[in-house]
DODREN-332127 format. One record per residue (C-alpha): x, y, z; residue in one letter. Coordinates in steps of 0.25 Angstrom, whole numbers, plus 2048, in hexadecimal, padded with zeros to 3 digits. Example, Ala and Ser with C-alpha at 12.3 -4.5 7.8 and 13.67 -1.06 7.14 Angstrom:
8317EE81FA;8377FC81DS;
//
This chain:
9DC76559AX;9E175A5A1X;9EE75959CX;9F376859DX;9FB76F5A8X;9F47775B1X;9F77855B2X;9FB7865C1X;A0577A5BEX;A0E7805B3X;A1B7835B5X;A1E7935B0X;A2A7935ABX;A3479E5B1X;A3E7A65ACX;A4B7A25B0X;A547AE5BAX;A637B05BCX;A627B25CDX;A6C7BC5CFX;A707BD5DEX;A777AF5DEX;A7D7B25D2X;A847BF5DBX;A867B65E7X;A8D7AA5DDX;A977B75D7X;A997BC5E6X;A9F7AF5E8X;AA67AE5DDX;AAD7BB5DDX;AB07B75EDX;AB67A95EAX;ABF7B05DDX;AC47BC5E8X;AC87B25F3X;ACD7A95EAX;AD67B45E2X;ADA7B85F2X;AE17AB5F4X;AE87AA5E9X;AEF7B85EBX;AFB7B25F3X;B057BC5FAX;B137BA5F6X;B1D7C05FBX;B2D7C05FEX;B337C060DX;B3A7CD612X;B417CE61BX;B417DC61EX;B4C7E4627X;B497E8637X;B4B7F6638X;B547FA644X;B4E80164FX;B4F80F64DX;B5A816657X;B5681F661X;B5982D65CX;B60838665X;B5684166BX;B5784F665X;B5C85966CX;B52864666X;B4685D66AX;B4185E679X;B3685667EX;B2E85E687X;B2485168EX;B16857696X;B1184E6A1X;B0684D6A7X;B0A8536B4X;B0D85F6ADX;B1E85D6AEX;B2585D6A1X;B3185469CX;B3C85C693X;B4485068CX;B3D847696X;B4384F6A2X;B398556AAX;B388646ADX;B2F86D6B2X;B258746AAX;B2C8806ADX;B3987D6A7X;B33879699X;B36889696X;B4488A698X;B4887B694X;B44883686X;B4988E687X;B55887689X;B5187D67EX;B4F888673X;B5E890677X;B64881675X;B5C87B669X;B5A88365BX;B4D87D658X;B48874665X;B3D86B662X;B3386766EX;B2A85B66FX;B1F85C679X;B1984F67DX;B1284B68AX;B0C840692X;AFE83A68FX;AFB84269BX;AFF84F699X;AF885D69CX;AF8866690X;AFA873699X;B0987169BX;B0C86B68BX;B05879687X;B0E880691X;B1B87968AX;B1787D67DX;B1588D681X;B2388B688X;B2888467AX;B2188F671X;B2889B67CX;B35894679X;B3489766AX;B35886668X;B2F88365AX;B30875658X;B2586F664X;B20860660X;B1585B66BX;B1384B66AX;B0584866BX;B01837669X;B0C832672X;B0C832680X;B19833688X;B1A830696X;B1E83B69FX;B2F83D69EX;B2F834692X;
//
């Protein structure tokens, strides 16, 4: 047998295979290339305006039916920004209610404040028969403000 092919030297011939993770990596790359370049070629146009500055609103007149009973933290009280005496929030209404048919009240206080002497207005507010009681909560006033 001197002129056959061993058996350890012949090439077997294989199959030939369709790889498929560089087949996902070349459509991942395509489909990234085609959205970038449709991304650029989306070009914003647009038409100058030129749009009107609003005036600054004018300050309106303070209402005569809403008080504004203001809590500080040294337990004194502001009435309209006046300061009074916790013991004339009683008859300030009294005198508030004969003068106004529907008075409104806005209890605010000071970052500071005690709750004690707020709870204290609002039992003198519901006494008077007052309805319409607002208390801000969220924005702090300083005290007479």
């Amino acid at each position: 047998m001197a002129g056959s092919i061993p058996k350890a030297v012949e090439v077997a011939k294989k199959k030939a295979r369709i790889e498929i993770i560089p087949l996902i990596d070349v459509i991942f790359f395509l489909l990234a290339t085609f959205v970038l370049f449709t991304l650029s070629l989306n070009k914003i146009a647009s038409v100058e305006v030129n749009l009107p500055i609003p005036a600054p609103p004018s300050p309106t007149p303070p209402d005569p039916d809403m008080v504004t009973l203001q809590i500080s933290d040294q337990n004194s009280c502001f009435w309209n920004q006046e300061p009074i005496q916790v013991s004339e929030i009683a008859p300030r209404l009294e005198n508030l209610k004969s003068r106004v048919a529907q008075p409104r009240i806005l209890i605010t206080g000071d970052d500071r404040a005690r709750f004690g002497v707020t709870v204290l207005a609002l039992d003198e507010i519901r006494k008077a028969g007052i309805k319409q009681v607002s208390v801000e909560t969220g924005r702090t006033r300083t005290t007479g403000k």
